[in-house]
PASEBA-1860 file (N, C-alpha, C; in nm, 3 decimals):
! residues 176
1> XXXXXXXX> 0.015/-1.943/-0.349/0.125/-1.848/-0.340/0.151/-1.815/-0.194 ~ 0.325/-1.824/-0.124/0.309/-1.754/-0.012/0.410/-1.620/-0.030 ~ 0.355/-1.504/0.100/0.478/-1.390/0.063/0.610/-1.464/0.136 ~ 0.673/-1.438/0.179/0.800/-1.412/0.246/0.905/-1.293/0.289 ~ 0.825/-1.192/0.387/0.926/-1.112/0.390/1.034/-1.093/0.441 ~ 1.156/-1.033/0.368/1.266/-1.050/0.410/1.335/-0.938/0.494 ~ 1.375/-0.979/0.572/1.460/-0.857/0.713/1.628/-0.822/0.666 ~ 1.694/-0.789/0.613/1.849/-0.796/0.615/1.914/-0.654/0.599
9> XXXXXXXX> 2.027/-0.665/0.661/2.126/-0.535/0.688/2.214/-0.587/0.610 ~ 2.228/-0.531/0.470/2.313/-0.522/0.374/2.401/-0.423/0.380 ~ 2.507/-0.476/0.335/2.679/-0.379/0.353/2.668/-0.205/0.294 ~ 2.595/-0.303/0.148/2.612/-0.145/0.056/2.508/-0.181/0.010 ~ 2.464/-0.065/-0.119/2.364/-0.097/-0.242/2.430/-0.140/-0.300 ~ 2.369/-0.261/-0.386/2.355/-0.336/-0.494/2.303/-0.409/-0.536 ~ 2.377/-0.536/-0.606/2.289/-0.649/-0.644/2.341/-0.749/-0.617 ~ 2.282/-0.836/-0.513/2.343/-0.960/-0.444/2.191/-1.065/-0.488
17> XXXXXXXX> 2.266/-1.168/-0.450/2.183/-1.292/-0.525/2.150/-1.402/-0.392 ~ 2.025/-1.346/-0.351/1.917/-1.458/-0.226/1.909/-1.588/-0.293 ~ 1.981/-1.666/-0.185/1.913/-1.829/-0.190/1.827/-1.869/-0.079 ~ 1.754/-1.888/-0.134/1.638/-1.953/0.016/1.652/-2.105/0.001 ~ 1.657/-2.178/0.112/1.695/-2.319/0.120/1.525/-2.367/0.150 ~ 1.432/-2.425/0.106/1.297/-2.479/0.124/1.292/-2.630/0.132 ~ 1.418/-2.662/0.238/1.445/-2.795/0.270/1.401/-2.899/0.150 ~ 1.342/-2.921/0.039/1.339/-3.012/-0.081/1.416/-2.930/-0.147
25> XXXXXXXX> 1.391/-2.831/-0.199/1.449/-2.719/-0.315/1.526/-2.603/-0.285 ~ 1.597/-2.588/-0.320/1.679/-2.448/-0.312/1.658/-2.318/-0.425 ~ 1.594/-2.207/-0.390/1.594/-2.077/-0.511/1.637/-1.987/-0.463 ~ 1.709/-1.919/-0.609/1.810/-1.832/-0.637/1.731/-1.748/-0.736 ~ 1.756/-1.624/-0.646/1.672/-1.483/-0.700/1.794/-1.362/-0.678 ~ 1.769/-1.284/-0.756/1.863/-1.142/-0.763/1.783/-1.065/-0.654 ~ 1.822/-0.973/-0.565/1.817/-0.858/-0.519/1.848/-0.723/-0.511 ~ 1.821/-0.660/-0.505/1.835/-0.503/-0.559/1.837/-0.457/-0.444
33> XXXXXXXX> 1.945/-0.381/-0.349/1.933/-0.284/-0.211/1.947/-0.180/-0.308 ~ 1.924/-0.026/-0.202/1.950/0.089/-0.260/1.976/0.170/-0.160 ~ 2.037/0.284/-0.150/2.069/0.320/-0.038/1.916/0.419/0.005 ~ 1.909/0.407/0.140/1.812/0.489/0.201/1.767/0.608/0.149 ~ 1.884/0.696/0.075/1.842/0.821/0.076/1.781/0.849/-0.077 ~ 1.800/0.717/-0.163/1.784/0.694/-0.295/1.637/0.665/-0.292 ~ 1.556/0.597/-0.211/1.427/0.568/-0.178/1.326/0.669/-0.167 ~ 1.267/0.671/-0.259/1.120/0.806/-0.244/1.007/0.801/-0.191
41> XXXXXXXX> 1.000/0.691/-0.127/0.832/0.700/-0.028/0.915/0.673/0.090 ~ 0.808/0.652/0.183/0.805/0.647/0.361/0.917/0.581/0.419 ~ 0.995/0.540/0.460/1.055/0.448/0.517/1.023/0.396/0.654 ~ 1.051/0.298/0.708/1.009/0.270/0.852/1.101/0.378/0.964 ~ 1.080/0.417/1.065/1.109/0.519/1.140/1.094/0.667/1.146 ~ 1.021/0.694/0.982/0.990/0.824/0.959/0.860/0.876/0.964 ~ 0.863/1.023/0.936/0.707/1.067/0.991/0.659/1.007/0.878 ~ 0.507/0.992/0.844/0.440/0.976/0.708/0.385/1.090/0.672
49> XXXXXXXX> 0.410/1.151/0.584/0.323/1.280/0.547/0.165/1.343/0.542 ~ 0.165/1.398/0.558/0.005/1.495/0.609/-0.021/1.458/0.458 ~ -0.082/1.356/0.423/-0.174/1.302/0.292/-0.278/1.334/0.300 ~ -0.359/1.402/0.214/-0.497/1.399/0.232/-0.537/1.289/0.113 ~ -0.620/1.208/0.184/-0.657/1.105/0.106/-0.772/1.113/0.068 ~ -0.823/1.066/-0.041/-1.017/1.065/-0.140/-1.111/1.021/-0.017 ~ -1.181/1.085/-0.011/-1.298/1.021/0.107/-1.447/1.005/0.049 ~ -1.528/0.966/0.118/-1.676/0.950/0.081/-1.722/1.106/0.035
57> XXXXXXXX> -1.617/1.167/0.129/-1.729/1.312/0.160/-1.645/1.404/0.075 ~ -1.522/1.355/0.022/-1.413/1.450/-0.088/-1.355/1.347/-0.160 ~ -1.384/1.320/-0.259/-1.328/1.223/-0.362/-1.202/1.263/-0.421 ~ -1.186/1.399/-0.404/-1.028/1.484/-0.462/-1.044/1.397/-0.618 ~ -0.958/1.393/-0.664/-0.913/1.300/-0.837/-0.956/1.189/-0.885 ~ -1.012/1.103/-0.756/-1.051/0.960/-0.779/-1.199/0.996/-0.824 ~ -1.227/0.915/-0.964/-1.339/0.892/-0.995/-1.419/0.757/-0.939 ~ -1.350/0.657/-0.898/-1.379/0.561/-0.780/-1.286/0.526/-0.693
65> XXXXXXXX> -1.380/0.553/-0.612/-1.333/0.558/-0.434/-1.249/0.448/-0.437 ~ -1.343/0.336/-0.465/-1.302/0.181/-0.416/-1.331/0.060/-0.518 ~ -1.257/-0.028/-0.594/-1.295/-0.078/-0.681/-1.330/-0.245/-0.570 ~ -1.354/-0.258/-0.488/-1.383/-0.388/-0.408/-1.519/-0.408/-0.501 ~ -1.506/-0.602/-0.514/-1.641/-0.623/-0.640/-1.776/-0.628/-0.534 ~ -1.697/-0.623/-0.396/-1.871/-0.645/-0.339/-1.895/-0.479/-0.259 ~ -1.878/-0.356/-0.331/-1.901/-0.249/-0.338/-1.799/-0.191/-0.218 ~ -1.833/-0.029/-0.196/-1.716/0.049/-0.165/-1.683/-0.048/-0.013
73> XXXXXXXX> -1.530/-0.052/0.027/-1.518/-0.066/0.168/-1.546/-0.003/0.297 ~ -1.506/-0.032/0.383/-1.554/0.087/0.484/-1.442/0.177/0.555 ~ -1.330/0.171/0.453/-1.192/0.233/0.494/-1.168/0.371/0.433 ~ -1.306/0.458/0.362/-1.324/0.574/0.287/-1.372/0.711/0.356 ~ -1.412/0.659/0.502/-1.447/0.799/0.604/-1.368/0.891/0.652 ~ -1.254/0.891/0.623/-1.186/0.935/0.701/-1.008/0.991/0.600 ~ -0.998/1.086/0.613/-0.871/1.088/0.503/-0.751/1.080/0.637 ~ -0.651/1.032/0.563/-0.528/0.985/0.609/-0.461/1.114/0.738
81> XXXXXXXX> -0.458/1.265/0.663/-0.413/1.361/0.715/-0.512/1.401/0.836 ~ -0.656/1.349/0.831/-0.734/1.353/0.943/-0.697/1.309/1.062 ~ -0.627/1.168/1.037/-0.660/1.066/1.137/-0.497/1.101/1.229 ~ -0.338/1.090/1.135/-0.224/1.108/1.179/-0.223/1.191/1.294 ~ -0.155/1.119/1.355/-0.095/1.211/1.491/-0.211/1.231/1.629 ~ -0.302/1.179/1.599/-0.452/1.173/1.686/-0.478/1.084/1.795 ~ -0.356/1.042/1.832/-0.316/0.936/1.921/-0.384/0.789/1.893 ~ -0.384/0.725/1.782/-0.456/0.597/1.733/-0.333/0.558/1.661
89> XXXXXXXX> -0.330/0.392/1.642/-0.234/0.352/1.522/-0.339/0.317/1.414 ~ -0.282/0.354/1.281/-0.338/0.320/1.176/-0.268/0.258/1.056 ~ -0.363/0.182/1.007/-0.325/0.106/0.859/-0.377/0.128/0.768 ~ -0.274/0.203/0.661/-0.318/0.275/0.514/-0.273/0.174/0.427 ~ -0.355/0.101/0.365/-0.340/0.010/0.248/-0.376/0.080/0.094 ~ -0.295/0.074/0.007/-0.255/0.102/-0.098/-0.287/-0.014/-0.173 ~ -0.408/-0.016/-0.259/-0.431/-0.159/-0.354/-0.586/-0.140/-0.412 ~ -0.591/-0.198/-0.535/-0.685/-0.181/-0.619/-0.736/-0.322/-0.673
97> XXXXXXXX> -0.878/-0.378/-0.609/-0.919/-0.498/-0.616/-0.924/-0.539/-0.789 ~ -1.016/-0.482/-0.816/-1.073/-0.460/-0.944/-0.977/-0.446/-1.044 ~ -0.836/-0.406/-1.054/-0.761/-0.387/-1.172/-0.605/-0.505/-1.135 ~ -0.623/-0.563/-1.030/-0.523/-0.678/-0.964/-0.483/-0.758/-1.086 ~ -0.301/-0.763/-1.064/-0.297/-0.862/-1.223/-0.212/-0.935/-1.120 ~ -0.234/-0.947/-1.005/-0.134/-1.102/-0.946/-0.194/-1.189/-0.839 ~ -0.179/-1.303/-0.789/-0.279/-1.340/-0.681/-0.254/-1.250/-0.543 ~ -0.138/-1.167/-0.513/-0.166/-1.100/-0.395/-0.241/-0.983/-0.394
105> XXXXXXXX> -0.247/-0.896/-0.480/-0.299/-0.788/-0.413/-0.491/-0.784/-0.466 ~ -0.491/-0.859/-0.519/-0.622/-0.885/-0.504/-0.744/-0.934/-0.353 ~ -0.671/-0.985/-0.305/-0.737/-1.039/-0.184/-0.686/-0.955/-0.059 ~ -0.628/-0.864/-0.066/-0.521/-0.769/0.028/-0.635/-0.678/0.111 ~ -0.727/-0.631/0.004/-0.781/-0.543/0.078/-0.933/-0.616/0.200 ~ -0.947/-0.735/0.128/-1.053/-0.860/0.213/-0.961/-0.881/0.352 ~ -0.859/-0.895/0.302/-0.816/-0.977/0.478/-0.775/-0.800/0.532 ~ -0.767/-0.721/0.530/-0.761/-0.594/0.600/-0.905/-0.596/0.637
113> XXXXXXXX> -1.033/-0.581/0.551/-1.105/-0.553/0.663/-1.210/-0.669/0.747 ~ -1.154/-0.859/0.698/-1.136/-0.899/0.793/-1.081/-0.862/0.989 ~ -0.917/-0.871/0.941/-0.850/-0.776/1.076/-0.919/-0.662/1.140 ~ -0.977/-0.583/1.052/-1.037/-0.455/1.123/-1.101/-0.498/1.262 ~ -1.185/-0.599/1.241/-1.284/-0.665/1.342/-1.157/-0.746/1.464 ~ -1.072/-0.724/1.426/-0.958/-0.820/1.581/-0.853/-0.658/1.659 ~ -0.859/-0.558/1.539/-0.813/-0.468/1.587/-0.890/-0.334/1.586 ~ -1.015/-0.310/1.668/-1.086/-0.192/1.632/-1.023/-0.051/1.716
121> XXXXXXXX> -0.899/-0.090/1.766/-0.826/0.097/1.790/-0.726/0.116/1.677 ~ -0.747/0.015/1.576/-0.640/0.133/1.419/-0.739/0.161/1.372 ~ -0.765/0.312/1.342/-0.803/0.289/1.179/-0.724/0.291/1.101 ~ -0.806/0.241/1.003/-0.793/0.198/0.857/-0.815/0.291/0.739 ~ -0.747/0.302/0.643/-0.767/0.376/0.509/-0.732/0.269/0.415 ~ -0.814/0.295/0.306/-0.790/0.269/0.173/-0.774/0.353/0.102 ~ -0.665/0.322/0.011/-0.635/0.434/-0.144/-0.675/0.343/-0.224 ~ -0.722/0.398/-0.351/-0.691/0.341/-0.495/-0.581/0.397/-0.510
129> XXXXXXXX> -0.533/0.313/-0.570/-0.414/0.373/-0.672/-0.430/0.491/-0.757 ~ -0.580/0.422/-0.876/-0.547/0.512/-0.976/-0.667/0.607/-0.934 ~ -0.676/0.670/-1.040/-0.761/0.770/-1.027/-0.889/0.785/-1.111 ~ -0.860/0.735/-1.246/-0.944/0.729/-1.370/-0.988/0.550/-1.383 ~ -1.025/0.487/-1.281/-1.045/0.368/-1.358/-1.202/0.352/-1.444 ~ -1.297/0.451/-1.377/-1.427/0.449/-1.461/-1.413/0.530/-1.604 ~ -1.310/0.563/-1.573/-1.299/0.650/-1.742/-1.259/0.529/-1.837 ~ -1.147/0.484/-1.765/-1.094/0.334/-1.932/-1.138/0.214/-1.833
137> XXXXXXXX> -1.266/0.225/-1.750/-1.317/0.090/-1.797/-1.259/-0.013/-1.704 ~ -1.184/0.017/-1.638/-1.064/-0.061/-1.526/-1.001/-0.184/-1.608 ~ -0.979/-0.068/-1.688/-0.855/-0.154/-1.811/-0.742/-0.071/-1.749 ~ -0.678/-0.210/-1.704/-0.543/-0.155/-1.673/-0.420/-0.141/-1.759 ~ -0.445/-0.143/-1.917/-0.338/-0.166/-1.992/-0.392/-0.018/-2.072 ~ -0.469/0.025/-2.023/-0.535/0.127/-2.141/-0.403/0.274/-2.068 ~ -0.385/0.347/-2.189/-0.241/0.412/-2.163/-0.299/0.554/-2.152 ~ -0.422/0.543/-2.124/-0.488/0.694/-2.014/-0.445/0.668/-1.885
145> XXXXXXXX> -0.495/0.549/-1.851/-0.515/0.514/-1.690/-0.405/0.625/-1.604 ~ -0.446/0.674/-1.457/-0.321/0.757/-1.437/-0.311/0.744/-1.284 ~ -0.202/0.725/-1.214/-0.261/0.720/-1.124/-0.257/0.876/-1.015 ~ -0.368/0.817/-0.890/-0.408/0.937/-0.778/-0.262/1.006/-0.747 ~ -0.321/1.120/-0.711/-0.242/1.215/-0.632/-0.184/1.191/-0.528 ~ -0.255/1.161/-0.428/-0.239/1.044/-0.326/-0.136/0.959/-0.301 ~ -0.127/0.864/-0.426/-0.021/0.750/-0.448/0.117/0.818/-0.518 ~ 0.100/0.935/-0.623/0.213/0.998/-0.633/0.282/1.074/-0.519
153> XXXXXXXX> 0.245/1.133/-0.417/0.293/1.232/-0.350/0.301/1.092/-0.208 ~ 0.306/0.960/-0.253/0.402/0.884/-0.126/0.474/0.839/-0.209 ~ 0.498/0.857/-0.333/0.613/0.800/-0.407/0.587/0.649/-0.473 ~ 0.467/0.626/-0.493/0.429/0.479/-0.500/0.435/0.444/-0.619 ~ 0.483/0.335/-0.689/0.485/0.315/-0.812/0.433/0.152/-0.850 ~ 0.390/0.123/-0.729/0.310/0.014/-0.743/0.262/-0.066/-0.635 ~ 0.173/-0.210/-0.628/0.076/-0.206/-0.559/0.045/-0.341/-0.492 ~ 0.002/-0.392/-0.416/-0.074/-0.331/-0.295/0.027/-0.262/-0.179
161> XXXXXXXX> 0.003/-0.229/-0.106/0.144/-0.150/0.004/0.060/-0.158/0.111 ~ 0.097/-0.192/0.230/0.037/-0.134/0.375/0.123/-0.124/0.403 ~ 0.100/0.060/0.473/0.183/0.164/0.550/0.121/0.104/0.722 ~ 0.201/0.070/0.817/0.153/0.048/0.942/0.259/0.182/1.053 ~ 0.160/0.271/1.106/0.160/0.376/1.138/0.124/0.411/1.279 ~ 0.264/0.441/1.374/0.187/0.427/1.544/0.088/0.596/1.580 ~ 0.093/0.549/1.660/0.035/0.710/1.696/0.065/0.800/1.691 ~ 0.205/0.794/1.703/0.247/0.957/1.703/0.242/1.017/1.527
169> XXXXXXXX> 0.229/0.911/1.451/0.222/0.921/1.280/0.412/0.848/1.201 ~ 0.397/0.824/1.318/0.576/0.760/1.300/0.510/0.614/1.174 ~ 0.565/0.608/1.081/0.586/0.499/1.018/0.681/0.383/1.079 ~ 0.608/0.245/1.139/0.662/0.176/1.163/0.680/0.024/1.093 ~ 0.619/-0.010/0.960/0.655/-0.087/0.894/0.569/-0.069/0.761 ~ 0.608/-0.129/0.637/0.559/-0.104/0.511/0.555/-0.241/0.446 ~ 0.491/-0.290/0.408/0.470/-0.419/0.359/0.397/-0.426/0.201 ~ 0.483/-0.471/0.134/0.438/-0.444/-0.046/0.467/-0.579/-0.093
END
C-alpha cells in the first residue's frame, strides 16, 4: 500500500472527482472538500488546543495507555498541554496499534518512534483513541468501545492522525 497526499486549492465545497494518471493506469476517485469553517478539529495554521493528554503518571479515561504489541511506547511522559508553547516542535500521533483494521495505521506508531531517534528536539505524544479497550477486549466492533476524551475534544473521528506542531503550538500540518 502507498499513501499519497494530496495538496489542492479548491474553488468551493463539494464533490469533484480526482484522476490520478500512474503512467500504466489511470484512477478515478470522488472527493469531498468542505468549507474550513465546517471542519471540527485543528486545521493547519491554527493554535492546537491546551489538551491534556493520558500520561504514565495520569491515565485520565484511558484504561490503556498504549495498545503497541511490544508494550507501552515511550510517547506517554508527558501530556500534550505540558509540552505546547515550550519552545520545542512536537508530534502528536493519534492511532491505536492493537485495534488497526487497515495496513496503515497499524505500523504508524513504529515508524514515529523509529524518527524519534533522527529528530530528538520534537517531542512526541501518543493518544489512544479509545478509552475502554481492556474492558471489550480490543474488540473493535464491540458497541461499548468509546472513544478518549482526548480524541473527542480535537474533534477526531478516526484514525491514525499526526498533528505536526511548531513551537509556538501553531499547528503546522495534519496527516491522516
Amino acid at each position: 500500500f502507498r499513501y499519497y497526499p494530496l495538496r489542492a486549492l479548491l474553488p468551493q465545497p463539494g464533490i469533484y472527482d480526482l484522476e490520478v494518471d500512474f503512467g500504466v493506469t489511470t484512477s478515478t476517485m470522488p472527493l469531498q472538500a468542505f468549507d474550513p469553517a465546517e471542519v471540527g478539529l485543528p486545521l493547519p495554521g491554527q493554535q492546537m488546543p491546551q489538551l491534556k493528554t493520558a500520561t504514565t503518571a495520569d491515565p485520565l479515561d484511558v484504561d490503556t495507555l498504549c495498545t503497541r504489541f511490544e508494550g507501552t511506547c515511550p510517547f506517554h511522559e508527558r501530556s500534550l498541554d505540558a509540552l505546547l508553547g515550550q519552545g520545542t516542535g512536537l508530534a502528536l500521533l493519534v492511532a491505536t496499534p492493537a485495534l488497526c483494521a487497515t495496513a496503515y495505521c497499524g505500523p504508524v506508531l513504529e515508524l514515529l518512534i523509529e524518527a524519534a531517534a533522527r529528530y530528538p528536539t520534537i517531542a512526541m505524544v501518543h493518544i489512544e483513541p479509545y478509552a475502554n479497550t481492556a474492558k471489550v477486549a480490543n474488540n473493535y466492533a464491540d458497541p461499548a468501545i468509546r472513544l478518549a476524551n482526548s480524541v473527542t475534544t480535537l474533534g477526531l473521528e478516526f484514525e491514525p492522525s499526526l498533528f505536526l506542531i511548531d513551537q509556538s503550538g501553531t499547528l503546522l500540518e495534519r496527516i491522516d
